[in-house]
SERO-4910 file (N, C-alpha, C, O; in steps of 0.05 Angstrom, whole numbers):
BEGIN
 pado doro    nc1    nc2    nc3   cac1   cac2   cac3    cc1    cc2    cc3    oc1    oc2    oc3
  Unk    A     16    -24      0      0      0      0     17     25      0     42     24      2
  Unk    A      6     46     -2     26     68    -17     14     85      4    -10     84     10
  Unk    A     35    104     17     26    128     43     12    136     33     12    137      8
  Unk    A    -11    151     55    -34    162     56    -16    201     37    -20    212     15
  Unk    A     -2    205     58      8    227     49     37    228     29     57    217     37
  Unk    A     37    244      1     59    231    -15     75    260    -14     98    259    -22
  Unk    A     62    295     -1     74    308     -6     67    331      8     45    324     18
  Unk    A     70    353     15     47    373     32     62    408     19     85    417     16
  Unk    A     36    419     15     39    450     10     36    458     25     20    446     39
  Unk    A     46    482     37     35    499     63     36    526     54     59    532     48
  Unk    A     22    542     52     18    576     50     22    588     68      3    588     84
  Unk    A     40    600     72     35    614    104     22    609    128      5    623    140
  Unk    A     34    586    134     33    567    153     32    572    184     49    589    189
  Unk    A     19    565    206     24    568    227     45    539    241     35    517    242
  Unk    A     72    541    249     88    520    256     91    521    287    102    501    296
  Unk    A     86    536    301     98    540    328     75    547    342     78    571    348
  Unk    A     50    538    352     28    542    365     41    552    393     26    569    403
  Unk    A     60    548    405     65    555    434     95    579    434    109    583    454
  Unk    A     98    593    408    111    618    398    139    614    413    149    633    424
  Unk    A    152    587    412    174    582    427    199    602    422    216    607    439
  Unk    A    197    612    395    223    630    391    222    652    387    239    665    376
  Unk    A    189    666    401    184    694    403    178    706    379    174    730    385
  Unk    A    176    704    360    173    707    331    143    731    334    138    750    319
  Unk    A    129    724    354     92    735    343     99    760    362    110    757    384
  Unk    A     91    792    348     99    813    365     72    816    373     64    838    368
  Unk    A     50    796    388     27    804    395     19    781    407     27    760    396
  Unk    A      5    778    424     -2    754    436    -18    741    416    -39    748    406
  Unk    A     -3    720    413    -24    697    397    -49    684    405    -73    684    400
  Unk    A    -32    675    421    -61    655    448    -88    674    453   -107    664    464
  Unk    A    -88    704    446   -110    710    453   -124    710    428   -148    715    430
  Unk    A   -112    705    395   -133    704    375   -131    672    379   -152    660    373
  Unk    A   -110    656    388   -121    626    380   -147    615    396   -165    602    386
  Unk    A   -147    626    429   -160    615    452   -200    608    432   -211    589    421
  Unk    A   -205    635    436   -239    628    435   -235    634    394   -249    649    381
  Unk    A   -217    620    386   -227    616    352   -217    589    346   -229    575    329
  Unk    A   -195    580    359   -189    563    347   -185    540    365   -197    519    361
  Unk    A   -167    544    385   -161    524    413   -186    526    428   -198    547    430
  Unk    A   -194    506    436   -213    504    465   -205    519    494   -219    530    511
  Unk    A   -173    513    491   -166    522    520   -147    543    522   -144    555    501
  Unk    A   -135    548    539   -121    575    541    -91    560    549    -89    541    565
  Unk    A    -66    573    532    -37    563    540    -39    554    569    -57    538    569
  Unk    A    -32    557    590    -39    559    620    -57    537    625    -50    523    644
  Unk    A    -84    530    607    -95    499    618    -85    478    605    -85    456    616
  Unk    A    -74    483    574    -71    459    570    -50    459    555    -58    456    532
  Unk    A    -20    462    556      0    468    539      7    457    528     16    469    509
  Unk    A     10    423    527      8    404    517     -5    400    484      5    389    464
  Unk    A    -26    411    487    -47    411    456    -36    423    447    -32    416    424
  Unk    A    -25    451    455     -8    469    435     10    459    421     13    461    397
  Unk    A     26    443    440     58    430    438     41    406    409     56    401    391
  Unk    A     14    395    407     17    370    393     -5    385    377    -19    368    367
  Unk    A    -13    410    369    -19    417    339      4    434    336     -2    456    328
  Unk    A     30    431    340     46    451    327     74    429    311     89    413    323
  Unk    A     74    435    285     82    425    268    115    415    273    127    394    271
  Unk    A    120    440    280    151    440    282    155    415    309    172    396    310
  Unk    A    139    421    324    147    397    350    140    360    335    138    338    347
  Unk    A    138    368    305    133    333    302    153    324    280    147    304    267
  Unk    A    180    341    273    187    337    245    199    313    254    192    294    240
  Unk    A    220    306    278    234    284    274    220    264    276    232    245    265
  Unk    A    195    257    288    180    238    281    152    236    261    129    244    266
  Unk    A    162    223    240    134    230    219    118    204    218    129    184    209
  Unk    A     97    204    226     79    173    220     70    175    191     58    193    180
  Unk    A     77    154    182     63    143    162     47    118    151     62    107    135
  Unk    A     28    108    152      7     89    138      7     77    126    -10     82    109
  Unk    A     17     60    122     19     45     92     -3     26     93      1      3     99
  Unk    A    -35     38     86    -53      8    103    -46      0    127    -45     13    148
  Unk    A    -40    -27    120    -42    -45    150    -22    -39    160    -21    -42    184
  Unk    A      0    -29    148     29    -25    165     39      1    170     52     15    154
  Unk    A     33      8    198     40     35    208     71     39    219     83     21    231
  Unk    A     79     58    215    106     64    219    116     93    227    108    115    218
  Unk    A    137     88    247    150    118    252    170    124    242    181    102    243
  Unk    A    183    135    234    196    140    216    211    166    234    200    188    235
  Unk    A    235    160    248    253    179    264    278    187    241    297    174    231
  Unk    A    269    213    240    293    227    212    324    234    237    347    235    230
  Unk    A    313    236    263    340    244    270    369    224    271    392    230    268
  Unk    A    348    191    277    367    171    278    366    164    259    385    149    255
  Unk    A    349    164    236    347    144    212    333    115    215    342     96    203
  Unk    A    316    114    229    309     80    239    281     91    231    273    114    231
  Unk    A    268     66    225    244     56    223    236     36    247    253     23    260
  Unk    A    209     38    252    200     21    268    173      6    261    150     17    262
  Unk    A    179    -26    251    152    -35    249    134    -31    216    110    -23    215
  Unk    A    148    -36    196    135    -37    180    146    -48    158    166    -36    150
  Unk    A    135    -76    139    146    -84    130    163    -83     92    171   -100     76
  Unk    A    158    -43     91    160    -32     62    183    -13     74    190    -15     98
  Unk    A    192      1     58    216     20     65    208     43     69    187     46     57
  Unk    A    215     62     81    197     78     89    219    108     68    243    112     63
  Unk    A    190    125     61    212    147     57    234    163     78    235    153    100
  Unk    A    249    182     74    271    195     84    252    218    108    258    227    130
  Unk    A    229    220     89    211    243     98    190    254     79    195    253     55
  Unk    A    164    267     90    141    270     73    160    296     48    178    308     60
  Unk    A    159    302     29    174    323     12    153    349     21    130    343     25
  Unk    A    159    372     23    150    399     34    153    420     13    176    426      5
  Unk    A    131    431      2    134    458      4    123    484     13    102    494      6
  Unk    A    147    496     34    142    526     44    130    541     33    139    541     10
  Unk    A    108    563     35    113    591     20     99    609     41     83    603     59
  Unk    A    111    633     35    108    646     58    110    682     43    125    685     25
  Unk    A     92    707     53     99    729     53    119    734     71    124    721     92
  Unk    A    135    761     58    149    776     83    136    797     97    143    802    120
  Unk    A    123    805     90    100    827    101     69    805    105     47    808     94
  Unk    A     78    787    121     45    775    134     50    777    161     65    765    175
  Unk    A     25    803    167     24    809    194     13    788    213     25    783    234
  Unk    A    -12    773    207    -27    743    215      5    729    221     13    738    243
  Unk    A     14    721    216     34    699    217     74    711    212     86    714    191
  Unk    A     79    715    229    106    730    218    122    708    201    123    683    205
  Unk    A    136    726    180    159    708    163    180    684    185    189    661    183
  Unk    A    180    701    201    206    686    216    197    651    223    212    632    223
  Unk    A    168    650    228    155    630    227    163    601    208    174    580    214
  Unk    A    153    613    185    163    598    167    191    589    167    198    566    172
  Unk    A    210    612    162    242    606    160    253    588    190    270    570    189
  Unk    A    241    596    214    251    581    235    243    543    231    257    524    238
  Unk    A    222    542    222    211    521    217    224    494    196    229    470    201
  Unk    A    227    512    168    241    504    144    275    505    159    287    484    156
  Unk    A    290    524    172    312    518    180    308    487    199    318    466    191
  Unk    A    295    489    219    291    465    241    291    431    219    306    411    221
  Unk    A    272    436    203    261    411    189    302    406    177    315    386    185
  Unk    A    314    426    161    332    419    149    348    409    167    359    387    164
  Unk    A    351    424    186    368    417    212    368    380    216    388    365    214
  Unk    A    340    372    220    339    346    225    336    327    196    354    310    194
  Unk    A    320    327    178    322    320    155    340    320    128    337    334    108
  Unk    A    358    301    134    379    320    117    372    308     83    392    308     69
  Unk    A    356    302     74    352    290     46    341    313     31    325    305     13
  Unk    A    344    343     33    332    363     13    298    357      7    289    364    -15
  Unk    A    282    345     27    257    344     19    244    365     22    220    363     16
  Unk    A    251    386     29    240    410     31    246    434     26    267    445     32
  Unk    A    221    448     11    227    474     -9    221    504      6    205    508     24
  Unk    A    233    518     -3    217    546     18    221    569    -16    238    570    -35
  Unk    A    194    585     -8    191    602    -33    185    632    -22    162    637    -29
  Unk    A    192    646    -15    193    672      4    182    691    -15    194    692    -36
  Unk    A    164    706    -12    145    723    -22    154    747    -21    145    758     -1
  Unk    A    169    762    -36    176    796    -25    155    804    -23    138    793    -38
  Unk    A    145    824     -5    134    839      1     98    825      6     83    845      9
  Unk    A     85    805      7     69    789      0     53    789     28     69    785     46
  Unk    A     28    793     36     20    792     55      7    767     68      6    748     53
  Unk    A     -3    764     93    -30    737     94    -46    731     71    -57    750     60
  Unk    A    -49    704     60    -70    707     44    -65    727     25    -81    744     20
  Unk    A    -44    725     14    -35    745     -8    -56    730    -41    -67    741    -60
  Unk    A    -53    704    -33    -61    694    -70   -103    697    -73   -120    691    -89
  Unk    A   -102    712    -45   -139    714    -45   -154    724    -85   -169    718   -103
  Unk    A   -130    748    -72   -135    758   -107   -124    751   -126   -102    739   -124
  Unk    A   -138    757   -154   -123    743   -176   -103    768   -182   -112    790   -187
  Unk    A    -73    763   -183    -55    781   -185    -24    766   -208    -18    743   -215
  Unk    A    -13    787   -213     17    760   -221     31    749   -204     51    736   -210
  Unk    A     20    753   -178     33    739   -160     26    715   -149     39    698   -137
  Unk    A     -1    719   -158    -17    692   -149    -16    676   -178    -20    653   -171
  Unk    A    -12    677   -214     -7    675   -218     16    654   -219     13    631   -226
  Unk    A     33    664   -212     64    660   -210     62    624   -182     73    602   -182
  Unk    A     45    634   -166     45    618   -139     32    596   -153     42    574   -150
  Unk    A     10    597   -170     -7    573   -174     15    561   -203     14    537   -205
  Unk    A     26    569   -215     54    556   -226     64    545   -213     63    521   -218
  Unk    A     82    552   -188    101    542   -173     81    518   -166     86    498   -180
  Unk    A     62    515   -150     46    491   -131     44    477   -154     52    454   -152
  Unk    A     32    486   -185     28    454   -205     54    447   -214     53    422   -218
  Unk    A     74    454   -219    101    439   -233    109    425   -203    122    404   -203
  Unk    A    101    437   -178    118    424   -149    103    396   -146    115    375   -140
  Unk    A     78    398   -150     61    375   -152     58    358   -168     46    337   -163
  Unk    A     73    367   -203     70    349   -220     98    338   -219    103    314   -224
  Unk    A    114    354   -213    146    332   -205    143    307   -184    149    283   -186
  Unk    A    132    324   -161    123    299   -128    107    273   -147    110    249   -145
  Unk    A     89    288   -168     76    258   -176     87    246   -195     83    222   -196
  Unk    A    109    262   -222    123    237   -225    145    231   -223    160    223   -240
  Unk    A    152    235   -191    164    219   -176    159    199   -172    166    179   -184
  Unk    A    142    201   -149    114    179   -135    113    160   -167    122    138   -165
  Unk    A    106    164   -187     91    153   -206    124    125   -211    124    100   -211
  Unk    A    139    136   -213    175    128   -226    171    106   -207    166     84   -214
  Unk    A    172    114   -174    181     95   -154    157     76   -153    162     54   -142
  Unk    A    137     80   -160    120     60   -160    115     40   -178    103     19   -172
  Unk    A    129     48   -210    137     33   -226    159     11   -225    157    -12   -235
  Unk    A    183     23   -208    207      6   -193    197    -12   -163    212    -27   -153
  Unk    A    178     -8   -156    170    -27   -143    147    -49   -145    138    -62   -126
  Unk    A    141    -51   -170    118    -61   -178    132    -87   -186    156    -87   -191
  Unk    A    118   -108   -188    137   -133   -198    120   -138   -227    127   -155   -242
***
């Protein structure tokens, strides 16, 4: 069986739910609390720590059907599954530098961390000059330009995916 997940886009992403490296010049927790989180940092810090992206890169689960597996990029080991597991899901970043919602540093601390632990280049970062939250809302050449980048990033991941599935087929 072939992972559930073969590749992931992220737009200006939220990676650090508990703002570990100070990045947000405004309290976050008070737009996440009553929109998005149930609870407030202070009751339950934990949930922050396990919807925040960055706290899960060295361990990635993946599905293969019946055979579930963890997949630790820091040691390189697999655990428990009887197909080979990839290196890591392949990523691509994109991010404004002017998105007030989500600061740039976000992204870059995140895409640095992932490289830090992943060392197989699975992951892309595409930095937006001047590009706000939700910059591709409108139709612009920038959005344009973005929905290029996501179909050639997606049509390479698939024939990738498509190659390695042909080399494993008997």
């Amino acid at each position: 069986m072939v992972p559930l997940v073969q590749c992931c886009v992220s737009l200006y992403g939220m990676y650090d739910f508990r703002d570990s490296y100070n990045h947000w010049p405004y309290s976050m927790e008070k737009f996440l609390t009553p929109i998005i989180m149930s609870k407030s940092y202070k009751e339950d810090s934990g949930v922050y720590k396990m919807v925040s992206p960055s706290y899960h890169i060295d361990n990635i689960i993946i599905n293969n059907g019946d055979n579930k597996a963890t997949y630790n990029a820091k040691n390189n080991n697999q655990s428990s599954s009887s197909s080979p597991l990839p290196s890591s899901i392949p990523f691509l970043v994109v991010h404004g530098t002017l998105d007030e919602l989500i600061p740039v540093e976000e992204a870059r601390e995140f895409v640095s961390k992932y490289r830090n632990i992943v060392k197989d280049n699975s992951i892309h970062y595409a930095e937006f000059k001047g590009a706000h939250h939700g910059f591709d809302g409108l139709y612009t050449p920038r959005t344009i330009m973005l929905c290029h980048m996501i179909e050639t990033y997606l049509y390479y991941e698939y024939k990738r995916y498509i190659t390695s599935a042909e080399r494993t087929t008997p």
